[in-house]
C-alpha positions in Angstrom: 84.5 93.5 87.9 85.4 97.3 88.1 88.4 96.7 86.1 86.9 95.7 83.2 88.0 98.1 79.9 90.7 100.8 82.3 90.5 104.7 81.1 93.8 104.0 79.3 93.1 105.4 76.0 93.1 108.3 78.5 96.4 107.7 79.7 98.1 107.4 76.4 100.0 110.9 76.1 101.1 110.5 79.8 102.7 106.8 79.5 103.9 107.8 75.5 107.3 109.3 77.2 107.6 106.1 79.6 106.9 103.8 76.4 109.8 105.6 74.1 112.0 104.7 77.1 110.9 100.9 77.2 111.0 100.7 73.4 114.8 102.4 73.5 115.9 99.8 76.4 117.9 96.9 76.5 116.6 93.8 76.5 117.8 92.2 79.6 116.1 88.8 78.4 114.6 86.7 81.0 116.2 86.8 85.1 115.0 84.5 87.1 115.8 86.7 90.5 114.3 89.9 88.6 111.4 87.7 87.9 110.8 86.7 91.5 111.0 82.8 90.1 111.1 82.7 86.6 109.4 82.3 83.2 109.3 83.8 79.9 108.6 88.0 80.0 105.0 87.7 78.4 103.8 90.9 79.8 103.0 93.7 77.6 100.7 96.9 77.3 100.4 99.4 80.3 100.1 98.9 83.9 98.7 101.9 85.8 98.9 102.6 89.3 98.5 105.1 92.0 98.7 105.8 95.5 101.5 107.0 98.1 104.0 109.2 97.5 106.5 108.4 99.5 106.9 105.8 97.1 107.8 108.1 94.3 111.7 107.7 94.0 111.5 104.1 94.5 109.0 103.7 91.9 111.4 105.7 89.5 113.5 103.1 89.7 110.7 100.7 89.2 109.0 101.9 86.7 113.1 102.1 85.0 114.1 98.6 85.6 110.7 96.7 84.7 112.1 97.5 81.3 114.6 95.9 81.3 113.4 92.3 82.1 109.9 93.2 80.3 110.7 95.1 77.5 107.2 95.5 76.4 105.2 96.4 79.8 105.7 100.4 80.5 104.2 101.2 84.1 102.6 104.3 84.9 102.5 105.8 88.6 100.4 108.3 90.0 101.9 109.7 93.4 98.4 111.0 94.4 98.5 110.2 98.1 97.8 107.0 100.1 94.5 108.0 100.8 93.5 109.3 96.7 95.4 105.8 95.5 93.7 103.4 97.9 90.1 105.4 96.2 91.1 105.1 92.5 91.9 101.4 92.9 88.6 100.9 94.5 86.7 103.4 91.4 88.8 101.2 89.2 90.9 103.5 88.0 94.2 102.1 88.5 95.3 98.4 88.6 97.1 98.3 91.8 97.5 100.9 94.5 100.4 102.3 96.1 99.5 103.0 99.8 101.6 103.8 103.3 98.4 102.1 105.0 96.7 99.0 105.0 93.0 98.8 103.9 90.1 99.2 106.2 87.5 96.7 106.2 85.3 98.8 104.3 87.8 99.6 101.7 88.3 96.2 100.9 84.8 94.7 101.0 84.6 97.6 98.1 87.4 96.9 96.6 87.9 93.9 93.3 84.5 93.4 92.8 83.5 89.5 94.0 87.5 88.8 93.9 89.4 89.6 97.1 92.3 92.2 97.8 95.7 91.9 99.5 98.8 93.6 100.4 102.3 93.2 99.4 104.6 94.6 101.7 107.1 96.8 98.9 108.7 99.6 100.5 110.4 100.0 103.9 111.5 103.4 104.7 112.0 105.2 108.1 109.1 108.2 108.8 112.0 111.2 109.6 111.1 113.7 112.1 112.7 117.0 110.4 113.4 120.3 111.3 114.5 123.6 110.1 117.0 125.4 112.8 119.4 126.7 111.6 123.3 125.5 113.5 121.6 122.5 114.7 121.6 119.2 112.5 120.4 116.7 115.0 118.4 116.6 118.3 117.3 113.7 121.0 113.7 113.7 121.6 111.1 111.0 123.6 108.2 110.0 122.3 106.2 112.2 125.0 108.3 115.1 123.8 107.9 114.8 119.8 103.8 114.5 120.4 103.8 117.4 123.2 105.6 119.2 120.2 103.1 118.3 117.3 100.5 118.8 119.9 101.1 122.6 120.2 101.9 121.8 124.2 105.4 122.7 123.3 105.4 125.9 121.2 109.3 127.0 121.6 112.6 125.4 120.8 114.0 126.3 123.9 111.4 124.6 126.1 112.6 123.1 129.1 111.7 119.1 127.9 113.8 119.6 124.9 116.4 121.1 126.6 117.1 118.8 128.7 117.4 116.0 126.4 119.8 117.9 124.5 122.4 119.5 127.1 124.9 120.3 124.5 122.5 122.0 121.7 122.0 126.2 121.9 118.4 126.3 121.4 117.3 129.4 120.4 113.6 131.0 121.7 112.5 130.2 118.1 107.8 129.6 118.2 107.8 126.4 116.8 105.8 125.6 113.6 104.2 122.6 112.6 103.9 121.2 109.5 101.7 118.0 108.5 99.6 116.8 105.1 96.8 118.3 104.3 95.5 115.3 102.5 94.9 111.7 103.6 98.2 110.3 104.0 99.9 106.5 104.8 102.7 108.8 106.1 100.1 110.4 108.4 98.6 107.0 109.6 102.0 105.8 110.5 103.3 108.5 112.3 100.0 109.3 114.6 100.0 105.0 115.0 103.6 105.6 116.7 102.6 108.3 119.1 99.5 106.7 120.1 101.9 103.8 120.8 104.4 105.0 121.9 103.8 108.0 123.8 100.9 107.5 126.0 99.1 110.0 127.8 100.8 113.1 125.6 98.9 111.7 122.5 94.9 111.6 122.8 94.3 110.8 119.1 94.1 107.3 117.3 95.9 106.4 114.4 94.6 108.6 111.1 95.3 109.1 107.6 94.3 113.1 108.5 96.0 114.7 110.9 93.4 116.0 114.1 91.9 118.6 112.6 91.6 120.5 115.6 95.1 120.9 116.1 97.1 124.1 115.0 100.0 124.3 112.4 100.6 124.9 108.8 100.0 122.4 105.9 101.0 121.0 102.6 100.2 118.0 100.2 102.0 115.6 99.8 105.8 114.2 101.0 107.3 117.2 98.4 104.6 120.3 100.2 105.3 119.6 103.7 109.0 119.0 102.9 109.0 122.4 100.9 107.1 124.2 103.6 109.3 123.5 106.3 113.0 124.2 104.4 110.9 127.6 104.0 109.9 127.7 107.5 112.6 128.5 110.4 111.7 127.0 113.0 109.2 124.5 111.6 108.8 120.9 111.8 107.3 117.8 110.0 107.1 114.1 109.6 108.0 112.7 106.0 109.7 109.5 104.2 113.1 109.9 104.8 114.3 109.5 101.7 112.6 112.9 100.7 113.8 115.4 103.3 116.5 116.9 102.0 118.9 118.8 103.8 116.5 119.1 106.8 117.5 118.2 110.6 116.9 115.4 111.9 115.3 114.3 115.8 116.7 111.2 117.0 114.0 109.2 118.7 113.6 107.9 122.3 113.9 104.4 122.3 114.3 102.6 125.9 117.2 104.6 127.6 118.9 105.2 123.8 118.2 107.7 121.2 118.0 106.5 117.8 118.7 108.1 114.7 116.4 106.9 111.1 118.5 104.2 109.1 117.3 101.9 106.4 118.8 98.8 108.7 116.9 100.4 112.1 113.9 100.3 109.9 114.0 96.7 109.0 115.0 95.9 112.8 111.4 97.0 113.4 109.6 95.3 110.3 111.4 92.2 111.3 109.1 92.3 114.8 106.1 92.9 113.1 103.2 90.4 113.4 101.2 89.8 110.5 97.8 91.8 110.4 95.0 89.3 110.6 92.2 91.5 108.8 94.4 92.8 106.1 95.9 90.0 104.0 99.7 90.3 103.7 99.9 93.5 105.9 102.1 93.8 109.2 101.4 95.2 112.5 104.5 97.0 113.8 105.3 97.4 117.7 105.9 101.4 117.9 106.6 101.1 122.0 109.8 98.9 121.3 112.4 98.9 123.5 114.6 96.8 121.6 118.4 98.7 120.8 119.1 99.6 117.8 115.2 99.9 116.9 113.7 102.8 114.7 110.2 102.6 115.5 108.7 105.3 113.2 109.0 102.9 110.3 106.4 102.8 107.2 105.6 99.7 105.5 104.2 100.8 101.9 101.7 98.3 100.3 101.2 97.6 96.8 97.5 96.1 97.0 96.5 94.1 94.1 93.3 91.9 93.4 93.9 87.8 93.3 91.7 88.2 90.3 91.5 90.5 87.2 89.2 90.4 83.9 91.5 89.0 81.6 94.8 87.2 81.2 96.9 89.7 79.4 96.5 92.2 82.8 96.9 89.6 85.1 100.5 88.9 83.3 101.3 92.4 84.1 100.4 92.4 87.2 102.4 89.3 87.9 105.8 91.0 85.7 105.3 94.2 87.9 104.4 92.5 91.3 107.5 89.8 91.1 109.8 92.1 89.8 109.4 95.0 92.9 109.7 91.9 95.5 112.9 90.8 93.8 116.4 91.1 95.1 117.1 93.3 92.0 113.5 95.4 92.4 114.4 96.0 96.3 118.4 97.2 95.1 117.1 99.6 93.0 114.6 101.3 95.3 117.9 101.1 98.0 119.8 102.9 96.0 117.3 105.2 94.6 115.6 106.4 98.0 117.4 104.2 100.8 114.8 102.3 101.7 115.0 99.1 103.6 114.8 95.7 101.6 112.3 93.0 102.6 113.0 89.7 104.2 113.7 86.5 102.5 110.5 86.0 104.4 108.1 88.7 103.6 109.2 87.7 99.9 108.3 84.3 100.0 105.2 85.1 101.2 104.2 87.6 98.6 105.6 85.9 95.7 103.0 83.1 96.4 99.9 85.5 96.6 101.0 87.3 93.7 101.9 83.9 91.8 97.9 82.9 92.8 96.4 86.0 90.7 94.1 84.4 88.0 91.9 85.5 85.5 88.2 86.2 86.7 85.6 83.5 85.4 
């Protein structure tokens, strides 16, 4: 398998600083909830991930509070994209992947070797349409407008289409500027998935992780570079995790005859619609032209993907410890209150903690 003997002597220096941390932690003994269903905390060594990072409060949090239930596993995180994570897993080198996306067919049949991959749904955050214009902290927008907008069909903030939605506002003739990821982003694939779902005709492109190249604007890497870029930018705008914006504006989106403004609970209104994706295992499908009130439908489920087997026993226990504990009530309260995402269902944990509870050793 491609997991077999991980770079981690590599790693050391990088994960000594988390390890101090673990070693100087209280041991919270074992928690049943923390544990997503029990059992002794048998998990030790380093765990080493990568992937989307939108993720990257929430795994702060993680990455904290797996201490404290499993005093002896330190986790390591690379926020290296959706795109770079969903690659390293496949290459082997990390253990799970952090991604805003589901894997393609092709990335999975690569992936694990002759084991299989799967998704557990981990982090539910609203996908913020932000701005930088200066007097105005909110405006309305349709789903035809905000993709006329990233489209370059609407270039000023005083156009007609925006105006009318926002009677009130005093838009001033400022050129618009668009900022998106320059790298392959889950972000990315979720926000072009709800314009080509949402907003018909005004969006020609299907869902990415890159943005259409052939469309103008300025760029950045990651959540932290397009959120920089545009709080640099008057006049500029960008889609990121909201959790990460800042003290950017906000749109609030066309929904039905309602405008509705990100929340963690108009996020999980969305996810709680979602059908399960039948050629990703564990992944949703969301409905992005929802009409349903109080719906945000620019919503991002991020994935931790995992393999249902691993080499030997000692990684699949922290696989397990790490996996359980993120599902938990605790795991999803910490990553609340760290970036305000939205916590899963009762249902979409049920559903994971069985998958993850089925990881086995290889053999």
């Amino acid at each position: 398998m491609k997991f077999s003997r991980f770079y981690r002597s590599a790693a050391i220096a990088s994960v000594a600083a988390i390890a101090l941390a673990a070693c100087s932690s209280d041991d919270g003994g074992d928690s049943a909830d923390a544990n997503g269903g029990g059992g002794e905390t048998t998990a030790s060594g380093n765990l080493i991930g990568g992937g989307a990072s939108s993720q990257e409060a929430a795994m702060t949090a993680w990455t904290s509070g797996i201490t404290e239930v499993h005093p002896d596993l330190t986790v390591q995180y690379d926020p290296v994209g959706s795109g770079a994570g969903r690659e390293g897993f496949i290459a082997g080198q990390y253990t799970f992947a952090g991604s805003d996306s589901a894997m393609d067919a092709d990335e999975q049949e690569q992936a694990c070797g002759a084991a299989n991959a799967f998704h557990v749904p981990s982090y539910i955050s609203p996908v913020a349409v932000a701005f930088n214009l200066e007097g105005i902290d909110t405006l309305n927008m349709n789903p035809d407008t905000i993709a006329k907008v990233f489209a370059g069909e609407i270039s000023s903030w005083d156009d007609e289409e925006i105006a009318e939605q926002n009677p009130d506002a005093d838009l001033p003739a400022t050129d618009i500027t668009v900022v998106h990821r320059s790298d392959e982003s889950g972000t990315t694939e979720n926000f072009t998935d709800y314009l080509n779902g949402a907003a018909g005709d005004s969006w020609e492109w299907e869902a990415a992780d890159a943005f259409p190249e052939e469309l103008t604007g300025e760029s950045a890497q990651q959540t932290s570079g397009v959120v920089s870029l545009t709080s640099d930018t008057d006049g500029a705008i960008t889609y990121a995790d909201a959790s990460q914006i800042g003290d950017l504006s906000t749109v609030a989106v066309g929904v039905g005859e309602d405008y509705v403004e990100y929340s963690s609970d108009a996020a999980a209104a969305a996810v709680e619609t979602a059908e399960e994706d039948t050629e990703s295992e564990g992944a949703r499908v969301l409905d992005r032209s929802t009409e349903e009130e109080g719906v945000y439908p620019i919503v991002m489920i991020s994935y931790h993907i995992f393999c249902d087997e691993y080499d030997d026993e000692n990684m699949v226990e922290q696989v397990k410890a790490f996996g359980n504990y993120v599902i938990s009530e605790d795991g999803q309260a910490a990553a609340e209150e760290s970036a305000g995402s939205a916590p899963i269902s009762d249902t979409i944990r049920d559903e994971a903690t069985e998958r993850i509870e089925a990881i086995s050793v290889a053999g």
